[in-house]
N, C-alpha and C positions, 0 to 999 in steps of 0.2 A: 538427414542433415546433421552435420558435427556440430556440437553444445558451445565452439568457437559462433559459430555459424548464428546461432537462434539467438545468441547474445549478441552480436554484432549488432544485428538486426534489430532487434528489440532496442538497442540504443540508439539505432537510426532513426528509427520511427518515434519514439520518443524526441527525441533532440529537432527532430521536423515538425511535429505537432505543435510543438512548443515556439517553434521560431513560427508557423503560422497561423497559432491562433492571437487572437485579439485579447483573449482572456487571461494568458499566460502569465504565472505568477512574478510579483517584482524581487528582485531579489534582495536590497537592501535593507526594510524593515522584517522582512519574515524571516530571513536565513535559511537555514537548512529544512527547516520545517515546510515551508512552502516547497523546496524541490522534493524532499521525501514523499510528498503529498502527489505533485505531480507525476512522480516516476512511477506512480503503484496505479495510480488512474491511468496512466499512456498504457502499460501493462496491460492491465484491464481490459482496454479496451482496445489492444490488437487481439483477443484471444478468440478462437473462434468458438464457434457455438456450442460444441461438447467442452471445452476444457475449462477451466476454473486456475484460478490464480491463488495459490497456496502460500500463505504468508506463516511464516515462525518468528517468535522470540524468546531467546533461552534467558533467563531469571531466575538464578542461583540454580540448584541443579531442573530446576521446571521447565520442561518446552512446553510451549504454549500457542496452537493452532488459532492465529487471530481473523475477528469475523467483521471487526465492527472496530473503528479509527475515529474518535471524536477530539476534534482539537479547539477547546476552549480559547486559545489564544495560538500564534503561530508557534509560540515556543516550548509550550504543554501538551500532553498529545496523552489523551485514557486512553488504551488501548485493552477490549472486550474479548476475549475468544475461549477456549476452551481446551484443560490440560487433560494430560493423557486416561486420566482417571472420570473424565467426561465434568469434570465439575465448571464452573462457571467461575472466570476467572479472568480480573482486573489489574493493567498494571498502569501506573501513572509516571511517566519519566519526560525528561526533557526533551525535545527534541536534538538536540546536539549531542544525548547521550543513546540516540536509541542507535541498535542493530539489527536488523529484520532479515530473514533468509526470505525470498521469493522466490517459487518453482513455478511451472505451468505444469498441469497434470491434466491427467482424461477424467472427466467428472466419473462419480461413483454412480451418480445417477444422471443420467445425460440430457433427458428431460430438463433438468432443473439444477443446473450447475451453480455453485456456492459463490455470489460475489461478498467481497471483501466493502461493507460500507462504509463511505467517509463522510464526516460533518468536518466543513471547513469554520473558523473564525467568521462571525457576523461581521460587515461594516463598522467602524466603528461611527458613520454619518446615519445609521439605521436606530 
């Protein structure tokens, strides 16, 4: 299948999940943050059961294999993952200013393929 192909796809099925779930984020108060949010879980969760979803963020000359998405508010977003040199490594940017490569790969270990976690914003009625 042509890389045209698997992205198509991938935006269908994303852009369909979204028009029928119930949960689907608003667009208005979140902005960009809540669709960046949604696009990496729709991802997610076409993949099948060997492959993992490889998220990057390059950060002056750092790429950085991200593991773990905590978004304190829709507009803030820590992002946790781990630079080439294995160290543990945090970046905190806006969400209007983030850029993330997303690839699907074959897990390394297929057993136990790598997800990407996200902590959305609490309620603020919570």
């Amino acid at each position: 299948m042509a890389l045209g192909e698997i992205t198509k796809q991938l935006a269908q099925q994303a852009l369909g999940d979204a028009l029928r779930s119930p949960e689907a984020p608003k667009s208005s108060p979140e902005g960009s943050g809540s669709v960046i949010l949604a696009q990496i879980q729709a991802m997610q969760k076409a993949l099948r059961p060997e492959d993992e979803l490889v998220v990057w963020v390059s950060a002056g000359s750092e790429t950085i294999r991200i593991l773990e998405i905590f978004a304190p508010s829709w507009q803030v977003f820590v992002l946790t993952g781990i630079d080439s040199d294995r160290n543990t490594t945090r970046i905190i940017s806006h969400a209007d200013h983030l850029q993330l490569v997303c690839k699907v790969m074959k897990s390394r270990t297929p057993d136990k393929p790598i997800r990407v976690g996200i902590t959305t914003p609490k309620n603020k009625s919570e």
